[in-house]
GUDREN-194227 format. One record per atom (N, C-alpha, C): x, y, z; residue in three letters. Coordinates in steps of 0.1 Angstrom, whole numbers, plus 5000, padded with zeros to 4 digits. Atoms other than C-alpha are relative to their C-alpha. Last residue first. Layout:
XYZAla/...
//
This chain:
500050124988Unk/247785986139Unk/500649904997Unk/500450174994Unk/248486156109Unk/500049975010Unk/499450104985Unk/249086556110Unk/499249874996Unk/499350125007Unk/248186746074Unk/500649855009Unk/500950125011Unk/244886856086Unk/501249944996Unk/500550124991Unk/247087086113Unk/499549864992Unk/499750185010Unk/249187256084Unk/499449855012Unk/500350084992Unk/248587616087Unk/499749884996Unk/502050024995Unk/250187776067Unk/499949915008Unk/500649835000Unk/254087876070Unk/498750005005Unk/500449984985Unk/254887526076Unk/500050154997Unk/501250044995Unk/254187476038Unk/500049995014Unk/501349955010Unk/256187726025Unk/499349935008Unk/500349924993Unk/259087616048Unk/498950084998Unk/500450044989Unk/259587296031Unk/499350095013Unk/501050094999Unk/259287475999Unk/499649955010Unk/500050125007Unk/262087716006Unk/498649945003Unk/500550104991Unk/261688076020Unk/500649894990Unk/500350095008Unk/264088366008Unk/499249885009Unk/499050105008Unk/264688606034Unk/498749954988Unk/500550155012Unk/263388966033Unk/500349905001Unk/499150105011Unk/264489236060Unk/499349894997Unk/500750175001Unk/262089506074Unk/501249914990Unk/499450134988Unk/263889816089Unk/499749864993Unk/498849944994Unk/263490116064Unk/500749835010Unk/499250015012Unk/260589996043Unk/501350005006Unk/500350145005Unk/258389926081Unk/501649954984Unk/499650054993Unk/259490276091Unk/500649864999Unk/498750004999Unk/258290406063Unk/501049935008Unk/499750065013Unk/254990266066Unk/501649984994Unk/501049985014Unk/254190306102Unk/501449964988Unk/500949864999Unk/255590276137Unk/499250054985Unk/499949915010Unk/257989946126Unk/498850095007Unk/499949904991Unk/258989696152Unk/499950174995Unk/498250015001Unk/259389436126Unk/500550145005Unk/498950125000Unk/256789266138Unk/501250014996Unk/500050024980Unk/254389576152Unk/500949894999Unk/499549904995Unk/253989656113Unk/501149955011Unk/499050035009Unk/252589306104Unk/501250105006Unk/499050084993Unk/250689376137Unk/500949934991Unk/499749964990Unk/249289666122Unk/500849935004Unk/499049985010Unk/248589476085Unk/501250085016Unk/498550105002Unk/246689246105Unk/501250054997Unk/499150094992Unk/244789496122Unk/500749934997Unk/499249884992Unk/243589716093Unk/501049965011Unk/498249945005Unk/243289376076Unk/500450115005Unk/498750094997Unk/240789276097Unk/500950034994Unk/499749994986Unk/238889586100Unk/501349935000Unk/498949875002Unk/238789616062Unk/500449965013Unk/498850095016Unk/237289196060Unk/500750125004Unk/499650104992Unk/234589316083Unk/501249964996Unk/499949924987Unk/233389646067Unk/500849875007Unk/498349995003Unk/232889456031Unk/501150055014Unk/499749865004Unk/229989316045Unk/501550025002Unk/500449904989Unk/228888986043Unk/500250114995Unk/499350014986Unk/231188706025Unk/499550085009Unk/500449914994Unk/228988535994Unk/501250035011Unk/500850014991Unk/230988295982Unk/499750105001Unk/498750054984Unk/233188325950Unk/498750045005Unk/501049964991Unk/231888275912Unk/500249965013Unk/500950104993Unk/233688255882Unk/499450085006Unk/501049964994Unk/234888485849Unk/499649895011Unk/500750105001Unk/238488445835Unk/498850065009Unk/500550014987Unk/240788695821Unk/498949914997Unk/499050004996Unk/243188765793Unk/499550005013Unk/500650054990Unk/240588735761Unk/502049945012Unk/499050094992Unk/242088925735Unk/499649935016Unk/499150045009Unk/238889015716Unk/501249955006Unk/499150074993Unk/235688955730Unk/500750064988Unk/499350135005Unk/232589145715Unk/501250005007Unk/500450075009Unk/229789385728Unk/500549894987Unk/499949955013Unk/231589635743Unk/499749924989Unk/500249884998Unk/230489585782Unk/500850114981Unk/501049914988Unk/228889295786Unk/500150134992Unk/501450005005Unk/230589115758Unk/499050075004Unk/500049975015Unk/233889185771Unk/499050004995Unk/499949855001Unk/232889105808Unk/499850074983Unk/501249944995Unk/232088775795Unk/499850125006Unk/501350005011Unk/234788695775Unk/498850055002Unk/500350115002Unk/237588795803Unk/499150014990Unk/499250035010Unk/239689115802Unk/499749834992Unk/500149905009Unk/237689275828Unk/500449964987Unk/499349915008Unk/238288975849Unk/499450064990Unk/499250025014Unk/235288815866Unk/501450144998Unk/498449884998Unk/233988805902Unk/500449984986Unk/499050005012Unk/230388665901Unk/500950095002Unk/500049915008Unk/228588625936Unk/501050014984Unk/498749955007Unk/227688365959Unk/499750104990Unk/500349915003Unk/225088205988Unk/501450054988Unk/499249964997Unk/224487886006Unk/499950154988Unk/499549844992Unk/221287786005Unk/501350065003Unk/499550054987Unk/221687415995Unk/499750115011Unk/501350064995Unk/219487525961Unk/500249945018Unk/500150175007Unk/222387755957Unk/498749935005Unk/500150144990Unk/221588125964Unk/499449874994Unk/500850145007Unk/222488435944Unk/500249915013Unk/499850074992Unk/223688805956Unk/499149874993Unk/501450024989Unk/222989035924Unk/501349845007Unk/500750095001Unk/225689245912Unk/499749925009Unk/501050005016Unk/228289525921Unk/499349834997Unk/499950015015Unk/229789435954Unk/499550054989Unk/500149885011Unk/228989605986Unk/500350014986Unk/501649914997Unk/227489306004Unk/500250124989Unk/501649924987Unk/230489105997Unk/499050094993Unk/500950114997Unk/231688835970Unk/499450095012Unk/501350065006Unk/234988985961Unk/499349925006Unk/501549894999Unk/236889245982Unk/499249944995Unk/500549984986Unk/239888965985Unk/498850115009Unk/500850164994Unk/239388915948Unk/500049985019Unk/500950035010Unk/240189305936Unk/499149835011Unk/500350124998Unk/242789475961Unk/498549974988Unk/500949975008Unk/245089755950Unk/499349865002Unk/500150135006Unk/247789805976Unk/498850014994Unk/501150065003Unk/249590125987Unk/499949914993Unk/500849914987Unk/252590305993Unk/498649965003Unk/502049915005Unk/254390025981Unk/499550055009Unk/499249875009Unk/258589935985Unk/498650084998Unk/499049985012Unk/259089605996Unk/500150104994Unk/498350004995Unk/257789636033Unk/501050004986Unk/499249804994Unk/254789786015Unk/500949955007Unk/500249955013Unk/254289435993Unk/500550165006Unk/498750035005Unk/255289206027Unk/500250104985Unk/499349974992Unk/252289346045Unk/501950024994Unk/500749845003Unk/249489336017Unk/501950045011Unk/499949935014Unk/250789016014Unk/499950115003Unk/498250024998Unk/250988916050Unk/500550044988Unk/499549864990Unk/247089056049Unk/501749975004Unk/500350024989Unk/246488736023Unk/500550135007Unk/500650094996Unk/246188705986Unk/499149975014Unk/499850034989Unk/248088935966Unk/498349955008Unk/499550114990Unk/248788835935Unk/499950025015Unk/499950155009Unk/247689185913Unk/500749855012Unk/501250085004Unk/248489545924Unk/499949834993Unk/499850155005Unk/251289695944Unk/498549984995Unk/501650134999Unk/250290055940Unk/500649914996Unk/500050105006Unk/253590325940Unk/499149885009Unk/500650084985Unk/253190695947Unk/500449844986Unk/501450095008Unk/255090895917Unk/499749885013Unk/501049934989Unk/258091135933Unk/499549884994Unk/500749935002Unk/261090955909Unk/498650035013Unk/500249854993Unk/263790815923Unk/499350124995Unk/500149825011Unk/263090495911Unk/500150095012Unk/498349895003Unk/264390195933Unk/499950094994Unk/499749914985Unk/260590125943Unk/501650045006Unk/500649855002Unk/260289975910Unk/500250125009Unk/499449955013Unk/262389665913Unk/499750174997Unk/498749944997Unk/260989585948Unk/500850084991Unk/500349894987Unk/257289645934Unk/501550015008Unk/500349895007Unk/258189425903Unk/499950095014Unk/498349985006Unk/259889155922Unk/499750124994Unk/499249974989Unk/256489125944Unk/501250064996Unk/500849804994Unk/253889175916Unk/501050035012Unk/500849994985Unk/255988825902Unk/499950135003Unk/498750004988Unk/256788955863Unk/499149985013Unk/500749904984Unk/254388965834Unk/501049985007Unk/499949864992Unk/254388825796Unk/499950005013Unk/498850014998Unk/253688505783Unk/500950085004Unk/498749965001Unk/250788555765Unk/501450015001Unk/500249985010Unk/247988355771Unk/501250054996Unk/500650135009Unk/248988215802Unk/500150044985Unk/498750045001Unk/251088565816Unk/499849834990Unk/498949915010Unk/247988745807Unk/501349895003Unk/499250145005Unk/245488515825Unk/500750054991Unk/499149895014Unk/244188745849Unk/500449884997Unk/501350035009Unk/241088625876Unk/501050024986Unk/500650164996Unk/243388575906Unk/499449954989Unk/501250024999Unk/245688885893Unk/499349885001Unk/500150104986Unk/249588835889Unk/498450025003Unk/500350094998Unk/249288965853Unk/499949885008Unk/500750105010Unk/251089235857Unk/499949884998Unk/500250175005Unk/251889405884Unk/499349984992Unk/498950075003Unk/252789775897Unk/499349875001Unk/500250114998Unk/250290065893Unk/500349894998Unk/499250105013Unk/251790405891Unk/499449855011Unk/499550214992Unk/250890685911Unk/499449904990Unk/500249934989Unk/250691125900Unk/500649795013Unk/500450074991Unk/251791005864Unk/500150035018Unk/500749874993Unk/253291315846Unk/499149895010Unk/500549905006Unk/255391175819Unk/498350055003Unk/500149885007Unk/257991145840Unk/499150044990Unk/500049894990Unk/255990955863Unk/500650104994Unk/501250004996Unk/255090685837Unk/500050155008Unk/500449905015Unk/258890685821Unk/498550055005Unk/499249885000Unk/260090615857Unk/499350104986Unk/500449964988Unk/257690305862Unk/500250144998Unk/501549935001Unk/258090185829Unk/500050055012Unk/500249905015Unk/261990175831Unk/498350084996Unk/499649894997Unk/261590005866Unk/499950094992Unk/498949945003Unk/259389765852Unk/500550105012Unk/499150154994Unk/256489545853Unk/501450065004Unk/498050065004Unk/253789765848Unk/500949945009Unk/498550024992Unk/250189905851Unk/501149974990Unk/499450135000Unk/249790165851Unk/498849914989Unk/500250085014Unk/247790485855Unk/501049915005Unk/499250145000Unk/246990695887Unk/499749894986Unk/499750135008Unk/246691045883Unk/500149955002Unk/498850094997Unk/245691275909Unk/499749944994Unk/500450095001Unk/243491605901Unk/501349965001Unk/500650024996Unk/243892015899Unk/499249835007Unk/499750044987Unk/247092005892Unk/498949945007Unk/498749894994Unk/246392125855Unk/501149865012Unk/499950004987Unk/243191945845Unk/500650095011Unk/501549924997Unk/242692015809Unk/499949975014Unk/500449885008Unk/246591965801Unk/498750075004Unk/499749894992Unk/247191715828Unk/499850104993Unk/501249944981Unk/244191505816Unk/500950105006Unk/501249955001Unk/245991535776Unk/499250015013Unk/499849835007Unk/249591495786Unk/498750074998Unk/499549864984Unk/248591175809Unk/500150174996Unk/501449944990Unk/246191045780Unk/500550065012Unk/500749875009Unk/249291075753Unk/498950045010Unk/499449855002Unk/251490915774Unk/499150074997Unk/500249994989Unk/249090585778Unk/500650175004Unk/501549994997Unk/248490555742Unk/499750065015Unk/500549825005Unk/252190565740Unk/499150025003Unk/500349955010Unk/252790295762Unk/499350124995Unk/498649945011Unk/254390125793Unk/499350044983Unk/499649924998Unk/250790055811Unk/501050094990Unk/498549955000Unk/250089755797Unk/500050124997Unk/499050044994Unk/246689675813Unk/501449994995Unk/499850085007Unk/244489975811Unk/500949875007Unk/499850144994Unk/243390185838Unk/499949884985Unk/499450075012Unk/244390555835Unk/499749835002Unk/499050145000Unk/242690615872Unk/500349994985Unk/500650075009Unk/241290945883Unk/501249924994Unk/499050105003Unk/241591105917Unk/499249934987Unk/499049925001Unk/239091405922Unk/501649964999Unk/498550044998Unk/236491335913Unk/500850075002Unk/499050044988Unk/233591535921Unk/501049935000Unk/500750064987Unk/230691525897Unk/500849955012Unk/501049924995Unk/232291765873Unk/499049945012Unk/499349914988Unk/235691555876Unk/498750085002Unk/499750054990Unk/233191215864Unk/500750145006Unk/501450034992Unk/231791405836Unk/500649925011Unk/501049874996Unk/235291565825Unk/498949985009Unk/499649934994Unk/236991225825Unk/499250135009Unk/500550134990Unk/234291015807Unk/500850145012Unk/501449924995Unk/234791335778Unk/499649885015Unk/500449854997Unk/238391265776Unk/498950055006Unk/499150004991Unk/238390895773Unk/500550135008Unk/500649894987Unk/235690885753Unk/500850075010Unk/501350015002Unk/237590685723Unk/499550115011Unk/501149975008Unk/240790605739Unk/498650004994Unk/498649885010Unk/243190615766Unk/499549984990Unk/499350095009Unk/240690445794Unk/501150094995Unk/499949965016Unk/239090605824Unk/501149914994Unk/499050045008Unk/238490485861Unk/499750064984Unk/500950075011Unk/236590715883Unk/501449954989Unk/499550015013Unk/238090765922Unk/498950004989Unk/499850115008Unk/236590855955Unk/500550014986Unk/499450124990Unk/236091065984Unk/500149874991Unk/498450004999Unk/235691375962Unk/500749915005Unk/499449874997Unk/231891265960Unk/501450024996Unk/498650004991Unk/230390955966Unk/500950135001Unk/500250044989Unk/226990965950Unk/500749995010Unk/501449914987Unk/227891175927Unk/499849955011Unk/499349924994Unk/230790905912Unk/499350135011Unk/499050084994Unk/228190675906Unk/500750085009Unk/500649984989Unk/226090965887Unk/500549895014Unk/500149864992Unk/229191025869Unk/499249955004Unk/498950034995Unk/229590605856Unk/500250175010Unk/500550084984Unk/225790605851Unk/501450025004Unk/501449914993Unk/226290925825Unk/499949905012Unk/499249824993Unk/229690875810Unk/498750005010Unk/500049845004Unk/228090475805Unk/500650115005Unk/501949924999Unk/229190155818Unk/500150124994Unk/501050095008Unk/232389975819Unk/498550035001Unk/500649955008Unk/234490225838Unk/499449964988Unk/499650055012Unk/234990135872Unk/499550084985Unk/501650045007Unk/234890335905Unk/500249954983Unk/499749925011Unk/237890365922Unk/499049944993Unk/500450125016Unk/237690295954Unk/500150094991Unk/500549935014Unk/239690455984Unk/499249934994Unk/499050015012Unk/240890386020Unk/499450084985Unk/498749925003Unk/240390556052Unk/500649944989Unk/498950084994Unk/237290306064Unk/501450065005Unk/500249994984Unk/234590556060Unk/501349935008Unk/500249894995Unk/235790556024Unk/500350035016Unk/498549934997Unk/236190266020Unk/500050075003Unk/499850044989Unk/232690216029Unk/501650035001Unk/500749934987Unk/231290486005Unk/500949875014Unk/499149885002Unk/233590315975Unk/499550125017Unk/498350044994Unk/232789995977Unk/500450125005Unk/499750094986Unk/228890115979Unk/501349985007Unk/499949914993Unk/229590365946Unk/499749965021Unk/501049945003Unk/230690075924Unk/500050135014Unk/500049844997Unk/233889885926Unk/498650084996Unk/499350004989Unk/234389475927Unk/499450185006Unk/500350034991Unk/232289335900Unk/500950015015Unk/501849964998Unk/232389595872Unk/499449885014Unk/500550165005Unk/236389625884Unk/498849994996Unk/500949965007Unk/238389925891Unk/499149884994Unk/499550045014Unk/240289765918Unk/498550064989Unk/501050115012Unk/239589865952Unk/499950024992Unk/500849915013Unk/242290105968Unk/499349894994Unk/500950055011Unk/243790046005Unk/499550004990Unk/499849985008Unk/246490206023Unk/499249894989Unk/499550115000Unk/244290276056Unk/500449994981Unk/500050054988Unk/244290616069Unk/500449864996Unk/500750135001Unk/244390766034Unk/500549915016Unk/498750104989Unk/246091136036Unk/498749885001Unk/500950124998Unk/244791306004Unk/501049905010Unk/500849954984Unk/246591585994Unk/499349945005Unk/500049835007Unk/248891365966Unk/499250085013Unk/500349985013Unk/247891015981Unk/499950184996Unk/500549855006Unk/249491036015Unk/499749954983Unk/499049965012Unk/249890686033Unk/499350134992Unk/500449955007Unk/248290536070Unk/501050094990Unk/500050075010Unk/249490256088Unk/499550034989Unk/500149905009Unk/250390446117Unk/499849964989Unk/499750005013Unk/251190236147Unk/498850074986Unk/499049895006Unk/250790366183Unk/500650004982Unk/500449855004Unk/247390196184Unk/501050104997Unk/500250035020Unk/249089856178Unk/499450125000Unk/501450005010Unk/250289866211Unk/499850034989Unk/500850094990Unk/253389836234Unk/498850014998Unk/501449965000Unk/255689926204Unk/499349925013Unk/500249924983Unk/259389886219Unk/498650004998Unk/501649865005Unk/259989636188Unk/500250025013Unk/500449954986Unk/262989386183Unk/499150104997Unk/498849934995Unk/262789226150Unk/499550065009Unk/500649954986Unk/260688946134Unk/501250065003Unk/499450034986Unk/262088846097Unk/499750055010Unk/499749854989Unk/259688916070Unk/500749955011Unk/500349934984Unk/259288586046Unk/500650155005Unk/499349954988Unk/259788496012Unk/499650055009Unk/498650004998Unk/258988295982Unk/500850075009Unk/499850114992Unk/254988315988Unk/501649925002Unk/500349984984Unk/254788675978Unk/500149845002Unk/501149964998Unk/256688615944Unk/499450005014Unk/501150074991Unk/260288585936Unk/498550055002Unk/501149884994Unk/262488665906Unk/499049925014Unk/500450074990Unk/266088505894Unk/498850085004Unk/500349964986Unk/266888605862Unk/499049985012Unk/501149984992Unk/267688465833Unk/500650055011Unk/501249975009Unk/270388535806Unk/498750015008Unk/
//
């Protein structure tokens, strides 16, 4: 009746022979539709993660943003203006959802996100038939998310360009609390990545650390969708604050929390996120580097040359508890 599922901290990457004799020969870049993305990164449509800053550095970086859509057609296109084709605009599946589209492709999108959070549904069909109808080709879908194989496959057949895999594994999400619903973002992205359908596939949601990001495209993703490890820098949306100690921080909320909700449609209804507040960290530019490198010598460990490579060769075990906690670093735990 059940089934066994694991999440990024239930298993390891086994090390395997490598000839690489540098991290420059590795390739850790992935094709979005004509769009080759140097690093496979996409910042989460978020009102405190994505605006037109996130989106200019990824950029420069080789990843993506996707610009949120809690704001007006008119600030959420001139947003998109300011970036160009080098960026996403997130849209919904009803109410505006058409006309948000338009004003964002006339200001250059050229990737546009379906971004709800249960993917698998009509509402969601009906907005892929309607953007590919007044779009054509011209544009790259990405809708989700989902937990499934079944959703995955139904998504791309019905016209999804990339598909966004996890629910409710997010730092700030409380869908599987409230509800009871979701799957580990890791079991879902192996599960999914047995479709043989075209449709790119976005681990999104639980991941935590650049071994995540590493162990999520060894399972099967062409890319990763980050939200709380982009939160609290320089290119965020909203104001930088300082404690009376001086130290410094920013609000990171879910979309789905009370106080988003109220922000941006003037009442709460299924509340399925929470709102805090994470340290300031700098600039987002510091943080990409490092994971461009870490994810490299994730690569470089299972002697992989890029992405493929990585899917092809990398084996999974199972960790145990005892081995969870010598994973991290566990000096503070030493007694004298």
């Amino acid at each position: 009746m059940f089934k066994k599922t694991y999440s990024f901290d239930d298993v390891l990457l086994v090390p395997q022979k490598s000839d690489i004799r540098s991290r420059s020969e590795i390739d850790i870049g992935s094709d979005l539709g004509d769009k080759r993305l140097d690093l496979p990164i996409i910042s989460a449509p978020m009102d405190t993660v994505t605006e037109s800053l996130m989106s200019k550095v990824l950029q420069d970086h080789g990843g993506l943003g996707i610009i949120h859509r809690y704001n007006t057609i008119e600030d959420q296109a001139a947003l998109v203006r300011e970036v160009g084709v080098s960026t996403g605009a997130a849209v919904g599946v009803s109410g505006d959802f058409e006309e948000r589209a338009c004003a964002v492709y006339d200001a250059g999108a050229r990737v546009i996100c379906i971004d709800v959070a249960h993917g698998h549904h009509t509402l969601v069909k009906r907005a892929l038939k309607t953007l590919r109808a007044t779009f054509g080709e011209s544009i790259h879908i990405i809708t989700g998310n989902v937990a499934t194989l079944e959703a995955f496959n139904d998504l791309s057949d019905w016209g999804a360009d990339s598909i966004r895999v996890g629910i409710g594994g997010g730092s700030i999400c409380s869908t599987r609390i409230m509800t009871g619903h979701g799957v580990p973002t890791l079991q879902s992205v192996h599960d999914c990545a047995k479709s043989d359908r075209s449709a790119k596939l976005i681990a999104d949601g639980g991941i935590k650390t650049s071994g995540d990001i590493v162990k999520a495209l060894a399972a099967g993703a062409d890319f990763v969708m980050l939200g709380s490890m982009l939160a609290g820098t320089d290119e965020t949306p909203g104001e930088l604050m300082r404690t009376t100690s001086g130290s410094t921080y920013k609000v990171y909320r879910g979309m789905a929390s009370k106080e988003a909700q109220l922000d941006w449609r003037g009442e709460a209804r299924s509340l399925e996120g929470v709102s805090t507040t994470v340290p300031g960290r700098g600039p987002v530019s510091n943080i990409l580097k490092d994971l461009a490198q870490n994810i490299r010598s994730g690569l470089s460990y299972s002697g992989a040359r890029n992405i493929r490579e990585l899917q092809e060769k990398s084996k999974l075990i199972i960790q145990s508890g005892a081995s969870q906690a010598e994973s991290g670093t566990h000096i503070f735990n030493v007694r004298a």
